[in-house]
VEXTI-428877 format. One record per residue (C-alpha): residue in one letter; x, y, z. Coordinates in steps of 0.001 Angstrom, whole numbers, plus 500000, padded with zeros to 6 digits. Layout:
{node "A",{X,Y,Z}}
...
***
This chain:
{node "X",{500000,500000,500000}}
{node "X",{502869,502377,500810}}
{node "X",{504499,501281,497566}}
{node "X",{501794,502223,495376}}
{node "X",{500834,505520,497514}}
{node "X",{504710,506792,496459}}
{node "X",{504201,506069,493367}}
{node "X",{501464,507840,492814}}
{node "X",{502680,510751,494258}}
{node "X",{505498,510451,492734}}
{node "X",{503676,510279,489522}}
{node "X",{501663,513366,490788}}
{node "X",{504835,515598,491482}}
{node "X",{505838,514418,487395}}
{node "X",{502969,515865,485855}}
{node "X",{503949,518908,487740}}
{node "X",{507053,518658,485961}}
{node "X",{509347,517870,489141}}
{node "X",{512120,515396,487542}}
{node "X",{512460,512063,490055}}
{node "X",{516111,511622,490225}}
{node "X",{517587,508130,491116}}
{node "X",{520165,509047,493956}}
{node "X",{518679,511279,497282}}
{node "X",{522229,512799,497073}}
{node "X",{521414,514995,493990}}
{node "X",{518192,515716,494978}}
{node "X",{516441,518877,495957}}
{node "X",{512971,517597,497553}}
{node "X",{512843,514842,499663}}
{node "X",{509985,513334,500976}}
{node "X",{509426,509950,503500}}
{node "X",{506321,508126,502994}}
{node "X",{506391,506312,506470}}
{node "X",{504938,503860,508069}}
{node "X",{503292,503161,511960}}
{node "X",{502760,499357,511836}}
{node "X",{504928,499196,514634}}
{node "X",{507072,501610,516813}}
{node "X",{510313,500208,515073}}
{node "X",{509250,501460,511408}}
{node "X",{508171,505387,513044}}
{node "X",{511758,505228,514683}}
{node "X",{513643,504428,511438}}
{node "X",{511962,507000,510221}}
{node "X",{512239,509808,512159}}
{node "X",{516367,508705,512689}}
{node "X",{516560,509338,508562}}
{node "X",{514660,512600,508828}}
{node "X",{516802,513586,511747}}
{node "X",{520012,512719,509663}}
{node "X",{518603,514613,506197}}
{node "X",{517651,517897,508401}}
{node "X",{521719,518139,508631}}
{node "X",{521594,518556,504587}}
{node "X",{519842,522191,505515}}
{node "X",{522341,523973,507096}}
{node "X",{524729,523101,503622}}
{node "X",{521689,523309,501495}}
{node "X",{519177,525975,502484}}
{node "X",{516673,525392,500128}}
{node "X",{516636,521867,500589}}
{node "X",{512675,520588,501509}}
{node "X",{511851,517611,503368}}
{node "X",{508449,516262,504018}}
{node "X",{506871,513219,505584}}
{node "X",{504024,511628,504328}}
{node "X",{501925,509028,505363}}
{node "X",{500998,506961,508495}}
{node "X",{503589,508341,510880}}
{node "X",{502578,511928,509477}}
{node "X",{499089,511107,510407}}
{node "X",{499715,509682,513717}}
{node "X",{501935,512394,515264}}
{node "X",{500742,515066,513274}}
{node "X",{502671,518895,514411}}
{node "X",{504301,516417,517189}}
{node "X",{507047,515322,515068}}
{node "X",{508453,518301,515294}}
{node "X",{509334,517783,518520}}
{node "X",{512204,515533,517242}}
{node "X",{511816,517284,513896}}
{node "X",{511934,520508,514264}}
{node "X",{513122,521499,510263}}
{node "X",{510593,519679,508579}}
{node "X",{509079,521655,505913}}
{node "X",{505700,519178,505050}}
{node "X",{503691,517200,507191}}
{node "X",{500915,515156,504925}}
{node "X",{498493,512571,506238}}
{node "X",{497339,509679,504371}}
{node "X",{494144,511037,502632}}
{node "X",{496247,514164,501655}}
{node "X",{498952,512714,499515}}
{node "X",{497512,514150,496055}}
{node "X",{497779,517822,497791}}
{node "X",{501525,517206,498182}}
{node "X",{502503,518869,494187}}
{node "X",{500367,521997,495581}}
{node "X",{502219,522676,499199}}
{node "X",{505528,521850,497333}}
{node "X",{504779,524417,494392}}
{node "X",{503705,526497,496927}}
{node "X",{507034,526596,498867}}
{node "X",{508984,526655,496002}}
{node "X",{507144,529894,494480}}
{node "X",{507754,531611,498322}}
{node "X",{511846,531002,498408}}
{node "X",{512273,531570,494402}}
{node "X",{510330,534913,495931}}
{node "X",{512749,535296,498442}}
{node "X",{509555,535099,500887}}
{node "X",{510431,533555,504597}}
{node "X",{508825,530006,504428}}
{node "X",{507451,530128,507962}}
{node "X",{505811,527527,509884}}
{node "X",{505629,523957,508600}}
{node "X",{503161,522989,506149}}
{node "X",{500722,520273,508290}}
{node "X",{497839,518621,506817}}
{node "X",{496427,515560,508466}}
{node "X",{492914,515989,507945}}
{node "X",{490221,513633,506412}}
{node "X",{488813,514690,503124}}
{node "X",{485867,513134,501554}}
{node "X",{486704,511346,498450}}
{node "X",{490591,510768,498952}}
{node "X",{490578,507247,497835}}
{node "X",{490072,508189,494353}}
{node "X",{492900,509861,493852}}
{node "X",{495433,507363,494603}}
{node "X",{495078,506536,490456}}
{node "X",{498309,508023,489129}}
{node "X",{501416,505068,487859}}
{node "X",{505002,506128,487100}}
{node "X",{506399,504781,484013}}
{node "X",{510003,504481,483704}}
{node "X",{510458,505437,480235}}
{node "X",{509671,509152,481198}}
{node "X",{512513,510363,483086}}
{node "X",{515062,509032,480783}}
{node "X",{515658,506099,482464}}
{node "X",{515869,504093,479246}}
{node "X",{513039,502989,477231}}
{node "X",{511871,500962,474706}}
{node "X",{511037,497044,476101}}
{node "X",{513138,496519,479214}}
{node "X",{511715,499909,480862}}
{node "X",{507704,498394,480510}}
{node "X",{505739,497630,483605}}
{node "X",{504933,494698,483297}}
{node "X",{502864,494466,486432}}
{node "X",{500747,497313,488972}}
{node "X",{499277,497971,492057}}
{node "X",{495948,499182,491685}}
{node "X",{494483,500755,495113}}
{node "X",{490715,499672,495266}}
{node "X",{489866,500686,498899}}
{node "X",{491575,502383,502199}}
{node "X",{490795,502473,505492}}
{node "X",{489705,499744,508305}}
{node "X",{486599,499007,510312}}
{node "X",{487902,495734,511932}}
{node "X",{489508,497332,515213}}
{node "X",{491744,494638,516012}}
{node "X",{493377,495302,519281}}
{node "X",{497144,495255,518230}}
{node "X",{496535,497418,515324}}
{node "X",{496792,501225,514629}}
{node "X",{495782,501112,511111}}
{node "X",{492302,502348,511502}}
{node "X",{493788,505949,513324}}
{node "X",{496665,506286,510800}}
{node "X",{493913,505019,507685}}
{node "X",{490855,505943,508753}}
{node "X",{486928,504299,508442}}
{node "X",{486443,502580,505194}}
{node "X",{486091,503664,501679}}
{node "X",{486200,502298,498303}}
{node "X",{486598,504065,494821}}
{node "X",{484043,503141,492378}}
{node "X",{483818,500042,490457}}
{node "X",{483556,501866,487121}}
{node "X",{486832,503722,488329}}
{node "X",{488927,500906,488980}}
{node "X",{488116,498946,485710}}
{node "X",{489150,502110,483215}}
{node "X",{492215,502234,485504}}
{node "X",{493034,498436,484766}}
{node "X",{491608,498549,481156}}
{node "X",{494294,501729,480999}}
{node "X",{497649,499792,482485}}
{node "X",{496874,496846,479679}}
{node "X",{496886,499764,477143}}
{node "X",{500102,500105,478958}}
{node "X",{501250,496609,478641}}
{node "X",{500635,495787,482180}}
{node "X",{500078,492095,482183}}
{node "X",{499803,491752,486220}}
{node "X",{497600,493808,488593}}
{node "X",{497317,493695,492294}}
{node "X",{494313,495059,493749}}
{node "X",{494826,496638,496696}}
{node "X",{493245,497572,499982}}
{node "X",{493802,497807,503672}}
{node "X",{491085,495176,504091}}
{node "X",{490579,494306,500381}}
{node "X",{488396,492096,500216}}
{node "X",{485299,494603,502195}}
{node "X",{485251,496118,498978}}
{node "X",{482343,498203,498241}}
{node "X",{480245,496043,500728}}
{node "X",{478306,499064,501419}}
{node "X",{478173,500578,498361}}
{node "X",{476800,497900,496106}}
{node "X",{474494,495167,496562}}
{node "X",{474915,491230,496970}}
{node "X",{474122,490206,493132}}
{node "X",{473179,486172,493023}}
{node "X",{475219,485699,496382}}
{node "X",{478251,487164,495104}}
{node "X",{479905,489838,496688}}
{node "X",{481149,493641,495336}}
{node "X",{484492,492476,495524}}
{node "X",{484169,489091,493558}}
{node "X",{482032,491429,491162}}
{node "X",{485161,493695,490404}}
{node "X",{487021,490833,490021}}
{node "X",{485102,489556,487589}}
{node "X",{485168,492892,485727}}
{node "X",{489215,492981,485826}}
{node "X",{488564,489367,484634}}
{node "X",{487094,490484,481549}}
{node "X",{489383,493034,480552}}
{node "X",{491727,492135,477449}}
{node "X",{495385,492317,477988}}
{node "X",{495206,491440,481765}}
{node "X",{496462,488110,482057}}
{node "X",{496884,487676,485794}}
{node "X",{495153,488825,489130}}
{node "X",{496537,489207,492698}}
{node "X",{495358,491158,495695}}
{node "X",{496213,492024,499447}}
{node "X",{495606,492341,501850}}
{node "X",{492142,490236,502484}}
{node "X",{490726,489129,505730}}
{node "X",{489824,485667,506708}}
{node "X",{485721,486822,506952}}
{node "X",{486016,487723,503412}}
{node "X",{486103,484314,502272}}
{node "X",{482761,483713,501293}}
{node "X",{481716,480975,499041}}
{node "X",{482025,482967,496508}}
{node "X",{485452,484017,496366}}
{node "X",{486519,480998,497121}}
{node "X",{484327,479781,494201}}
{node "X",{486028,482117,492152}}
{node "X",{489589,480253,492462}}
{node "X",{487709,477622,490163}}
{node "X",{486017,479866,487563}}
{node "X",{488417,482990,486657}}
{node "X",{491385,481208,485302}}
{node "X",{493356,484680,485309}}
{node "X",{492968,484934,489376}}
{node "X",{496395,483464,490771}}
{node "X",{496811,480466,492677}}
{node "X",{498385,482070,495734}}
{node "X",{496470,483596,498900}}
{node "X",{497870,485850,501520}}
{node "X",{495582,484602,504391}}
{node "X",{496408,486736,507964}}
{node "X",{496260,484042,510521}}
{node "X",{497733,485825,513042}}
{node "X",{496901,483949,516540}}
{node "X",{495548,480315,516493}}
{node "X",{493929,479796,519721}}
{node "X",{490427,481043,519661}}
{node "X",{491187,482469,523349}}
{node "X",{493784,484997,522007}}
{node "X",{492069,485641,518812}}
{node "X",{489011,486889,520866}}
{node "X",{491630,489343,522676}}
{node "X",{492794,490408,519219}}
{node "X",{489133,491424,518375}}
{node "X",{489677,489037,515842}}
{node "X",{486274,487648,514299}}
{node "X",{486882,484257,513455}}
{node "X",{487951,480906,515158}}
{node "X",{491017,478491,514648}}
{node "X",{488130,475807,513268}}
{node "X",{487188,478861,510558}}
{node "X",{490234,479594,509603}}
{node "X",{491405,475984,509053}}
{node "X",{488109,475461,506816}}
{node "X",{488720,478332,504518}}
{node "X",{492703,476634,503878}}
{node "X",{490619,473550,503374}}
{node "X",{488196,474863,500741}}
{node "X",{490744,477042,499033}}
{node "X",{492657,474174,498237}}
{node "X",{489836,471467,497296}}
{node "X",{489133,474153,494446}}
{node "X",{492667,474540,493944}}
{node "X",{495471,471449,495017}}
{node "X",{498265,473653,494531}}
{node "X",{497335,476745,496036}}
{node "X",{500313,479108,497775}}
{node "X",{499562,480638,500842}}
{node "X",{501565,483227,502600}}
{node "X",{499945,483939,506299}}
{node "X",{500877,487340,509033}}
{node "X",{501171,485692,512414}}
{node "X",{502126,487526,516158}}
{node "X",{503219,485782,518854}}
{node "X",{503647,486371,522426}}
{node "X",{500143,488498,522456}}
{node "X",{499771,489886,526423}}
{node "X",{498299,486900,528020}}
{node "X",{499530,484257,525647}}
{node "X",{500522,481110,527373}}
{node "X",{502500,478405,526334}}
{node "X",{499133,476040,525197}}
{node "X",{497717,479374,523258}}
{node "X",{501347,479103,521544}}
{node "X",{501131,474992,521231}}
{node "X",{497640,475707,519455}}
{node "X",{499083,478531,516607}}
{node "X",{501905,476240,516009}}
{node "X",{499164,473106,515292}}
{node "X",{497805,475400,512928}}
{node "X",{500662,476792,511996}}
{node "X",{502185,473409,510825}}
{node "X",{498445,472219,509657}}
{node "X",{498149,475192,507010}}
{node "X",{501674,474199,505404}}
{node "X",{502749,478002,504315}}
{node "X",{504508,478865,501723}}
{node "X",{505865,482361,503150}}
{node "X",{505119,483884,506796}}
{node "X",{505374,487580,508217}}
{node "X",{506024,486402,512108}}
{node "X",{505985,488942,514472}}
{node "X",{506965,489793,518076}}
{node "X",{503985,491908,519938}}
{node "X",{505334,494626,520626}}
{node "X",{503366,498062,522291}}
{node "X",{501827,500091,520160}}
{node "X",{500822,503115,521631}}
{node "X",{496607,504356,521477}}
{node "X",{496073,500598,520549}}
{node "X",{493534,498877,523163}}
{node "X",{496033,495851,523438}}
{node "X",{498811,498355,524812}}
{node "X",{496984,498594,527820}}
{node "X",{496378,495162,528567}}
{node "X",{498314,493331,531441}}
{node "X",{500435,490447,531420}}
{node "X",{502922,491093,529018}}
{node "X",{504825,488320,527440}}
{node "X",{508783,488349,528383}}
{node "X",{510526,489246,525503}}
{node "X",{513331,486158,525251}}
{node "X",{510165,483991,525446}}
{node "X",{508541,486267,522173}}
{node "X",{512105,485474,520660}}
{node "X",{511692,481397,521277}}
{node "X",{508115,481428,519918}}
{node "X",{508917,483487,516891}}
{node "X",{512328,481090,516613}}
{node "X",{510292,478201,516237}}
{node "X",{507792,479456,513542}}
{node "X",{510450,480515,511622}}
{node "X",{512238,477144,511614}}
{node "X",{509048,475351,510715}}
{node "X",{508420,477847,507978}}
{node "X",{511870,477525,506463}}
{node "X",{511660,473773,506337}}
{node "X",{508136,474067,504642}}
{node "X",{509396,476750,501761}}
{node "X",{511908,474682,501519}}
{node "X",{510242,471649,500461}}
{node "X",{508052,473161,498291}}
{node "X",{510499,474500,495913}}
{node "X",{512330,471708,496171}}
{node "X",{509332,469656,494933}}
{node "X",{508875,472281,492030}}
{node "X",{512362,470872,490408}}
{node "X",{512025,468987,487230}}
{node "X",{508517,470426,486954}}
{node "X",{507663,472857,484079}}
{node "X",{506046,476568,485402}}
{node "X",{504465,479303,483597}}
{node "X",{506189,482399,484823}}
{node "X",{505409,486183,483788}}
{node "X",{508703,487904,482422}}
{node "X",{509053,491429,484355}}
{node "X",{512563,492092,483623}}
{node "X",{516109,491516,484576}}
{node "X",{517160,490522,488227}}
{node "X",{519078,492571,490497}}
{node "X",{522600,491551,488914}}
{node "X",{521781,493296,485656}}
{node "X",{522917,489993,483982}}
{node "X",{519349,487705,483824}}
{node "X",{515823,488129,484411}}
{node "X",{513213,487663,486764}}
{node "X",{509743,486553,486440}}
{node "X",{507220,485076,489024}}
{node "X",{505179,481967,488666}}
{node "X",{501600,481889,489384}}
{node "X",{501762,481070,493205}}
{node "X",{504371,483879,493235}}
{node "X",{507638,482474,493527}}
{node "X",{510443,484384,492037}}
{node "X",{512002,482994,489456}}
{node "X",{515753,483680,487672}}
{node "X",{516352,482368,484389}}
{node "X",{518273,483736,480989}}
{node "X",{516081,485549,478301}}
{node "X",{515760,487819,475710}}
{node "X",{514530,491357,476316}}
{node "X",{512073,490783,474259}}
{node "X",{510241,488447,476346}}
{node "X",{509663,490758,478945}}
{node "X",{505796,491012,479268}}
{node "X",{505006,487613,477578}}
{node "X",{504505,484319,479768}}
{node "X",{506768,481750,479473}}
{node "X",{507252,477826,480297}}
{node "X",{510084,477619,482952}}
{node "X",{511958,474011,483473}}
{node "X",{512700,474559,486775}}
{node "X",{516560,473246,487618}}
{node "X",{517304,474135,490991}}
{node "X",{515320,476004,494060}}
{node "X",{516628,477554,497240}}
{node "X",{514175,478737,500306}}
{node "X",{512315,481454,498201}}
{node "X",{513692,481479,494292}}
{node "X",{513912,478975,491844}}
{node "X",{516075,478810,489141}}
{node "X",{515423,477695,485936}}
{node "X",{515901,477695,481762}}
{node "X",{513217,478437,479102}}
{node "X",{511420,475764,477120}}
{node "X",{510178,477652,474063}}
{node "X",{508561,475531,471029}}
{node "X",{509111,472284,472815}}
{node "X",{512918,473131,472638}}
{node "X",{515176,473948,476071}}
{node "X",{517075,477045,475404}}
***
């Protein structure tokens, strides 16, 4: 979500004709889209803002902003710690960000005292539609022609959060729920394969509530299996992700719709987080272990090869050793393919940091030890079964060395194999040769003939 709100601004600040420059050392604006998941990520963030404010007293004119969650949960406070910042933007005021910055730049080409910082946290009706903005590469002459395509996109469908969980600060930094309109997101999609996007990832902070209270239950099927029936039908899109869902979004009809919409991929990020049922209730989580284990279950009777990544946090206050014993059952039961494991850690104005007992932190250390070992062993074996096999993977471009390309299959494994250029965009067959924990590694098969 952060990823595609920066680029969108980003994109934004382009149209304005502000140049996006490749190294923060020659740059003249900088600006820190930040998040508040946990205390760790605002810290990071305000210790880079507190280095960059050093660039002023060498650079006068130098402007740094922070966007985003932390923006929106400290508001004027950050400067505190902050005291040169020259932009403070909340997260339903990221498309006013080109304004404030034209703004200041008009006052000091003026010679005009810049004043107090710019803050803007407010809500504002309407703000998810205008994270709708994409950045291609070919525009600030960073190359061109076939290797600079995006080949796949984020596409922000909703924002905000009415589920309240207890460890969470999402719904203060995001705010209530609100989705753009279906109409919207289709042109949007129908746009990016225009593009030559091939991929899209619809995204959300709780996806799949989509428009449940903007548009009506058709047949038993919800808005969100609606839209993504629509991106379904749009020519040129060739595969469909999203994230972040919730377990009570798995109706029978998204589920349904692993079986019927060939162009949805076979790979579900399913937030577990807890699974006794006596901690998930203290979560203010709505579901129980049973549920959760029956949506795994009827995910993969529709599809046998279904990937599933999960977000799990252990050492909640008042976990015991059985809750533990009971989320690694499940844990091991659900077989994941990938795992964001967590330590609970105190996040301030959540209800959960004002609960008692409090988990010791080198038992939070075992707990999250032991997940990880279980989920290293599981990757593990699934790649390793994927050798010898042949996988469809979608070419995006060349890997990090410059020297081969990357692609990802359809259950979203990275892939690194040798190609032409041209390629990039297309789906290929992949003879997979060798696989470590999370890549695989593999040649082409084109025409029936291993190149």
């Amino acid at each position: 979500m952060n990823e595609r709100d920066s680029e969108a601004v980003a994109a934004m600040l382009r149209a304005r004709g502000y140049r996006i420059v490749v190294d923060e050392n020659d740059c003249d604006i900088l600006l820190l889209n930040t998040c508040s998941v946990r205390d760790a990520a605002e810290q990071k963030a305000i210790g880079k803002a507190g280095y960059l404010q050093q660039r002023k007293k060498k650079q006068p004119d130098f402007v740094l902003g922070i966007l985003g969650c932390m923006a929106q949960n400290r508001g004027a406070s950050l400067l505190e710690q902050l005291p040169d910042l020259d932009l403070i933007v909340g997260t339903q005021k990221f498309h006013q960000v080109p304004g404030y910055l034209d703004n200041l730049q008009a006052a000091r080409a003026a010679g005009v005292p810049i004043g107090e910082t710019i803050v803007d946290i407010g809500e504002e009706a309407g703000s998810q539609n205008t994270i709708k903005d994409h950045l291609w590469p070919e525009a600030d002459g960073g190359g061109g022609g076939e290797e600079a395509r995006s080949v796949s996109a984020f596409v922000s469908i909703q924002q905000g959060c009415n589920m309240d969980c207890a460890f969470c600060i999402v719904p203060k930094t995001r705010g209530d729920e609100r989705s753009r309109p279906m109409e919207a997101i289709v042109a949007e999609c129908r746009a990016l394969a225009e593009r030559g996007v091939r991929e899209v990832t619809l995204l959300g902070q709780i996806v799949t509530s989509y428009g449940r209270r903007d548009y009506a239950h058709t047949g038993g099927v919800t808005p969100f299996v609606q839209l993504l029936e629509q991106v379904h039908a749009i020519d040129g899109i060739e595969r469909i992700r999203f994230t972040s869902p919730h377990p009570r979004g798995f109706k029978d009809d998204l589920v349904a719709a692993y079986g019927r919409l060939p162009k949805l991929c076979g790979y579900v990020h399913l937030p577990m987080q807890s699974g006794s049922d006596r901690i998930l209730r203290a979560m203010n989580r709505p579901y129980t272990r049973a549920r959760y284990k029956e949506i795994v279950d009827a995910l993969r009777a529709v599809q046998p090869e279904m990937y599933f990544s999960t977000d799990v946090i252990v050492g909640f206050p008042g976990e015991t050793a059985e809750d533990f014993a009971q989320t690694r059952e499940l844990f091991e039961a659900c077989n994941y393919d990938m795992a964001y494991i967590f330590k609970y850690s105190i996040r301030t104005g959540t209800p959960a940091a004002t609960l008692g007992e409090q988990v010791p932190d080198d038992v939070k250390e075992g707990r999250n030890q032991i997940l990880l070992d279980i989920l290293q062993k599981n990757s593990l074996r699934r790649t390793a079964g994927l050798v010898g096999t042949v996988e469809e993977v979608l070419v995006e471009g060349r890997d990090k060395s410059g020297a081969r390309f990357t692609g990802r299959t359809r259950g979203n494994r990275v892939c690194v194999f040798d190609a032409d250029p041209r390629l990039i965009g297309t789906r290929v067959s992949l003879q997979i040769e060798r696989a470590s924990v999370s890549t695989l590694y593999g040649q082409l098969v084109l025409a029936g003939v291993e190149t």
